[in-house]
C-alpha positions, -999 to 999 in steps of 0.1 A, spaced: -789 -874 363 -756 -888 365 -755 -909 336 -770 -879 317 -740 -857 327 -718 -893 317 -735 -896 279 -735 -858 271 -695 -857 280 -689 -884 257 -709 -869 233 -692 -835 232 -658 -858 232 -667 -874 205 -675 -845 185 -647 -828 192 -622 -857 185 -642 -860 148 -640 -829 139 -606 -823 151 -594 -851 127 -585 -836 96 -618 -823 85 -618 -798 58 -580 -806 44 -581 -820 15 -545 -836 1 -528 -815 -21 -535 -828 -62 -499 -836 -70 -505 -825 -109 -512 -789 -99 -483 -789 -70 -463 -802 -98 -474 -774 -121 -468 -747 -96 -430 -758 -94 -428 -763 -128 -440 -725 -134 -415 -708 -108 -388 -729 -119 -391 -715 -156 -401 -744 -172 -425 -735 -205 -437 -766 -224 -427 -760 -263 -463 -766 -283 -483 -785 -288 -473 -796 -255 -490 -791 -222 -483 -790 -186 -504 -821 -179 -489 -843 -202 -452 -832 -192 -466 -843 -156 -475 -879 -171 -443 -881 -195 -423 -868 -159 -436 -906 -143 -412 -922 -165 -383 -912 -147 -397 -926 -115 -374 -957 -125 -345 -936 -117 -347 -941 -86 -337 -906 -72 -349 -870 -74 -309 -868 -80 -310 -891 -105 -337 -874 -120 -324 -843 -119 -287 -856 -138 -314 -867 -163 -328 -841 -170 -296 -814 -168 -284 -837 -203 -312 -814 -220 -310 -782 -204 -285 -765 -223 -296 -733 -247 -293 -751 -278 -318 -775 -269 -347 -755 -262 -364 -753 -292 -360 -793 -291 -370 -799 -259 -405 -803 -254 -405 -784 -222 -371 -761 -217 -364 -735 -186 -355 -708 -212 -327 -682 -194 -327 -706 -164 -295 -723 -149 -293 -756 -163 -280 -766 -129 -311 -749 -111 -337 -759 -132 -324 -797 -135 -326 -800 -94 -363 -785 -92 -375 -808 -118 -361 -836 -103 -371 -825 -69 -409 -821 -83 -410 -853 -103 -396 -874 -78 -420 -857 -44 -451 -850 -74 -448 -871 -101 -434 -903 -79 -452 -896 -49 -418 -895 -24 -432 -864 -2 
């Protein structure tokens, strides 16, 4: 009887410490989280352009090194006149503002620095 009360403890431990560890989260999809920030930051991709290539074209400034360096990047672009040339501006955003979401997005999203 003893070793029964023994095994059916270590059972109920068991299951406890499994399903204790992280089931049902799933990780975040760093496209869509990128997205999101993109979105509340003001950013509108110019067509024919799309959210999910910005995301992929946004990898290329992994390189930089930075999310600050990113960000410097991408505040060379964010003035007015270059909206319609842009292919994804922060219309009637601060350049300033916009430039340091994008490169805090790209580098925690796009680079995977979270």
């Amino acid at each position: 009887m003893h070793t029964r009360t023994i095994i059916a403890t270590i059972a109920a431990t068991c299951g406890v410490l499994l399903t204790g560890c992280g089931a049902g989260e799933t990780p975040p999809d760093p496209r869509a989280e990128w997205t999101a920030e993109m979105k509340v930051a003001g950013f509108t991709p110019n067509s024919p352009h799309t959210y999910d290539e910005m995301f992929e074209a946004a990898k290329n400034f992994c390189g930089a090194g930075s999310a600050l360096a990113i960000s410097g990047l991408a505040r060379t672009v964010l003035t007015p006149e270059m909206a319609d040339r842009t292919a994804m501006p922060a219309r009637g955003k601060d350049p300033d503002t916009a430039a340091k979401a994008y490169g805090d997005a790209t580098w925690k999203w796009a680079c995977g620095h979270r």
